[in-house]
C-alpha positions as CSV (number, residue, x, y, z in Angstrom):
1,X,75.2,-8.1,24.6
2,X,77.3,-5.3,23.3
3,X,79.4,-3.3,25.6
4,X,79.2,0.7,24.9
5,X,82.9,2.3,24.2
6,X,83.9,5.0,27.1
7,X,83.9,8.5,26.2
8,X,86.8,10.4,25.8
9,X,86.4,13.9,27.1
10,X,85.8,13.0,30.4
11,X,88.5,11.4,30.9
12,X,90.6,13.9,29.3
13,X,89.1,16.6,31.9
14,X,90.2,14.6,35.0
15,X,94.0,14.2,33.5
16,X,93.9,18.0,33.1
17,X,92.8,18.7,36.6
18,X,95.1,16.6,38.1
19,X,98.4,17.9,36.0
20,X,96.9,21.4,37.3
21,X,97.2,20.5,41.0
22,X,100.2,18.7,41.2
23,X,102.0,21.9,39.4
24,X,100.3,24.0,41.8
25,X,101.7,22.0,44.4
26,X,105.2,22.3,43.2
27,X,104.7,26.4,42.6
28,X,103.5,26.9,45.9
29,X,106.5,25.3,47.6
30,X,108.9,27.2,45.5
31,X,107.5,30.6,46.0
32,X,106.7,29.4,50.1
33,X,110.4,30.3,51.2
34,X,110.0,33.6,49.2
35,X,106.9,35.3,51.1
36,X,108.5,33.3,54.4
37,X,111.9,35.8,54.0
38,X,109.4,38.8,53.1
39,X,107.4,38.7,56.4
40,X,111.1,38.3,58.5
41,X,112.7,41.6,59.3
42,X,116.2,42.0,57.8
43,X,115.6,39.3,55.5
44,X,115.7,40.0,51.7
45,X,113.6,38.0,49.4
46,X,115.8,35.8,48.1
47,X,117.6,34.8,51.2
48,X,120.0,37.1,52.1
49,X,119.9,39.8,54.9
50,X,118.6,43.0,53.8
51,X,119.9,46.4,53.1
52,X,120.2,48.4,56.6
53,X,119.0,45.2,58.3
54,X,121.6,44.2,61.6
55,X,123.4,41.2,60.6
56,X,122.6,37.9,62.4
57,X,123.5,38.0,66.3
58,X,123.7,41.8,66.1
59,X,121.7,43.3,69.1
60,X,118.5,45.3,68.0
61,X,118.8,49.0,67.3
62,X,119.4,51.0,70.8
63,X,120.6,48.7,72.9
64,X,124.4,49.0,73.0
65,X,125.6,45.4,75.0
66,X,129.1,45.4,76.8
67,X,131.6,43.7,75.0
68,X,130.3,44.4,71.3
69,X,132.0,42.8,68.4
70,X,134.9,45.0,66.9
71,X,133.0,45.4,63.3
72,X,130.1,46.6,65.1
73,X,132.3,49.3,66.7
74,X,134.2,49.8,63.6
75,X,131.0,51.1,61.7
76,X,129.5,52.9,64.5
77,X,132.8,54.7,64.4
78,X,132.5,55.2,60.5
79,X,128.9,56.1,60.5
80,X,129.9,59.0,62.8
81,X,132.9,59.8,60.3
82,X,130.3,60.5,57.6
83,X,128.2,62.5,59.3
84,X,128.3,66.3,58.6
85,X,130.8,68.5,60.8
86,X,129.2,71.5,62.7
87,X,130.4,74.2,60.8
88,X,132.8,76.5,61.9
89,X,131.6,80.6,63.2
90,X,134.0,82.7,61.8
91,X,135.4,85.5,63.4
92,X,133.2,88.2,62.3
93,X,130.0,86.6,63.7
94,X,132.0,85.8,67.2
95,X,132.5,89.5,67.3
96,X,129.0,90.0,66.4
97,X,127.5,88.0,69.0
98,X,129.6,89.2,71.6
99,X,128.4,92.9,70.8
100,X,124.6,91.6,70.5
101,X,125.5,89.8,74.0
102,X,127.3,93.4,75.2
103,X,124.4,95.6,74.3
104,X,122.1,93.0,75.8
105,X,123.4,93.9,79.1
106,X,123.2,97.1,79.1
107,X,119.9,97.2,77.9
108,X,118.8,94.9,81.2
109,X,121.1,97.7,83.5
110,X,119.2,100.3,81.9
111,X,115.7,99.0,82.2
112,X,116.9,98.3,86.1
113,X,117.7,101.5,86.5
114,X,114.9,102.8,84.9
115,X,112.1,100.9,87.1
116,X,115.0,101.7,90.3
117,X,114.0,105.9,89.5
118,X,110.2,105.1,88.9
119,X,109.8,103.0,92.1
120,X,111.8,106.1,94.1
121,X,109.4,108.7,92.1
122,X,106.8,106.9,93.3
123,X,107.7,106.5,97.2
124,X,108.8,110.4,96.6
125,X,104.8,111.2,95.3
126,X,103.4,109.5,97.9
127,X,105.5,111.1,100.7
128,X,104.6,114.8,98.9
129,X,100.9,113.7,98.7
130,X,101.3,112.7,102.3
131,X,102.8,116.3,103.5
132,X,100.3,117.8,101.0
133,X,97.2,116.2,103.1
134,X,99.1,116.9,106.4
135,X,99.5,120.7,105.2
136,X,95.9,120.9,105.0
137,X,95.0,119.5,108.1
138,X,97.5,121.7,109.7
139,X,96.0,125.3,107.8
140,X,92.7,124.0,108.8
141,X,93.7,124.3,111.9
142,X,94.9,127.2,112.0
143,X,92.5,128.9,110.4
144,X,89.9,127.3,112.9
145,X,92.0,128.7,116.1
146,X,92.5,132.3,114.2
147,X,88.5,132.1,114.0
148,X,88.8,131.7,117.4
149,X,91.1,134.0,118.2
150,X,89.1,137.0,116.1
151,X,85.8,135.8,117.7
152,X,87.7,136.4,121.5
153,X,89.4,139.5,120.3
154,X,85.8,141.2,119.1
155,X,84.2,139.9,121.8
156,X,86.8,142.0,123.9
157,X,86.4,144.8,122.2
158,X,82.3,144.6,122.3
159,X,82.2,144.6,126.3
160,X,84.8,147.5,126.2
161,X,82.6,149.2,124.1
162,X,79.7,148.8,126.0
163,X,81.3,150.0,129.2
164,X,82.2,153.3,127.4
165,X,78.7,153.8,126.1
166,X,77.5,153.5,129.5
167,X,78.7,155.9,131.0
168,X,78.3,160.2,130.6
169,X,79.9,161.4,128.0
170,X,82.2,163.8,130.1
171,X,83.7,161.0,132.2
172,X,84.2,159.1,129.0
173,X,85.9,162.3,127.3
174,X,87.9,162.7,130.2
175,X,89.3,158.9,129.6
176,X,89.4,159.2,126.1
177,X,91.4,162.4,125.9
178,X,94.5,160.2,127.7
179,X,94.1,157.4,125.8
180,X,96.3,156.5,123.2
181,X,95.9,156.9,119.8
182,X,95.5,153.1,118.4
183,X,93.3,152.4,121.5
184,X,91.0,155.3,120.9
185,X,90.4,154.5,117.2
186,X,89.2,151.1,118.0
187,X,86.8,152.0,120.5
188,X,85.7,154.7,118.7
189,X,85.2,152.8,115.1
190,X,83.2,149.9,117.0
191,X,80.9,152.9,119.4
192,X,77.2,154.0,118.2
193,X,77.3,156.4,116.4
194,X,74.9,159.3,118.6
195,X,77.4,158.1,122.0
196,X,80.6,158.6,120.3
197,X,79.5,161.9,118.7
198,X,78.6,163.1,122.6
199,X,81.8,161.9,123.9
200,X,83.8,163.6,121.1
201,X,81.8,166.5,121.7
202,X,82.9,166.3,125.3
203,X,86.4,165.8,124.7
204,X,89.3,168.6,124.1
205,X,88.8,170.3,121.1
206,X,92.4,169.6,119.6
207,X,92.2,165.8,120.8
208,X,88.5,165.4,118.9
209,X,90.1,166.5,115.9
210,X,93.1,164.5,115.8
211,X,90.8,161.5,116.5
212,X,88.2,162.2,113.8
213,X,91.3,162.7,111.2
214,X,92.6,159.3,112.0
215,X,89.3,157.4,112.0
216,X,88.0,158.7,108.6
217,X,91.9,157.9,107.5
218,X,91.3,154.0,109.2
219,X,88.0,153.8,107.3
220,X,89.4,154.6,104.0
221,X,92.4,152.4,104.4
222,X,89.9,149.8,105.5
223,X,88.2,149.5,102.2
224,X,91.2,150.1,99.8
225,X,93.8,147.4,98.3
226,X,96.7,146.8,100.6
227,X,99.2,148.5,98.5
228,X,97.5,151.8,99.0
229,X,97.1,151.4,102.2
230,X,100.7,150.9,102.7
231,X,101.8,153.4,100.8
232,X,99.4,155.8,102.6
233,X,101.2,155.6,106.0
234,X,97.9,154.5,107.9
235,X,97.7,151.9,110.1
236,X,95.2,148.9,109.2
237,X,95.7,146.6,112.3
238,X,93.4,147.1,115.3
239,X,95.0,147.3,118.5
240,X,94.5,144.8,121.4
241,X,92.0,145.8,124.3
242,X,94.8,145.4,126.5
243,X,96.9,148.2,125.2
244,X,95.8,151.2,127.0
245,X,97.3,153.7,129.1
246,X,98.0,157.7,129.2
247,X,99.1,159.7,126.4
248,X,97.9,160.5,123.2
């Protein structure tokens, strides 16, 4: 029997795969300590701590522990050293902000001052709006008791009237001739027409007259402007009932 001879290229395929993975092997546990110091924090990749990184025993960043090591001072102190300084105002801006500072006080005084008079107008308008209202309730008033007063005074003057209407005309002349002058007029002015033409009739001739003058003088003075009527000379007040007596 005749033995076949083995093949070579399988057997060339399984050397090849197994050179590949043992040098796969070998790179992966040189690169292993590499991606090991990547993934730590202040660790460089080939071993040695990183740039910035806090060297080994250092506390972590912010916490400040009592009874730090002297090179940890040391470049605190020197880290402070190289920062920038604040820089300096020179004289001309302190002067400038001390005016801007100035001005802004006397601004705020001035707008105090200012809403100080507007709160005092205001109390001052409503106390004049006040005295204003109370003005108007007072002339109200007093309009509504000289009303009054005019209704009582023509009133009095009506039932004196119609007392000298009824009597004769001579006893009434007789009355009226000693009557005096302001009096008269009234009575006469507020009389019907027909009796005080019969009473006048009755009357002295001289005292008729004088009283016919003055009545057609109080009627015209009556109907003009008050200057005229001042500068007339003519009485325009009417007389109180009360003022009677002799003379004339």
């Amino acid at each position: 029997m005749k033995i076949a001879a083995p093949r070579m290229l399988p057997a060339t395929i399984v050397a090849l795969a197994a050179l590949l993975g043992m040098k796969s092997v070998g790179l992966v546990r040189a690169v292993a300590p590499a991606f090991a110091a990547a993934a730590t924090p202040g660790v460089a990749a080939v071993g040695g701590p990183a740039a910035g990184a806090p060297p080994p025993g250092a506390p972590p960043a912010g916490v400040t522990t009592i009874g730090a090591p002297a090179a940890t001072r040391a470049a605190t102190r020197a880290a402070a050293a190289l920062s920038p300084p604040a820089p300096a105002i020179s004289a001309q801006e302190k002067a400038l902000l001390v005016d801007l500072r100035a001005r802004r006080a006397r601004l705020d005084a001035r707008a105090h001052a200012l809403s100080a008079r507007e709160s005092l107008l205001t109390a001052a308008e409503r106390r004049l709006d006040q005295r204003v209202a109370e003005l108007k309730v007072l002339e109200g008033k007093l309009r509504a008791l000289d009303s009054a007063r005019q209704a009582r005074a023509d009133d009095a003057w009506t039932g004196l009237v119609k007392v000298y209407q009824s009597m004769k005309p001579r006893e009434a002349a007789k009355i009226f001739d000693k009557l005096k002058m302001p009096v008269l007029l009234a009575v006469v002015d507020r009389m019907d027409a027909r009796r005080a033409a019969a009473i006048l009739a009755a009357m002295q001739p001289e005292r008729a007259r004088e009283v016919t003058d003055r009545l057609a003088a109080l009627r015209v003075s009556r109907d003009a402007p008050p200057v005229e009527a001042a500068a007339g000379g003519v009485p325009t007040s009417t007389p109180s009932p009360g003022a009677s007596g002799a003379g004339g």
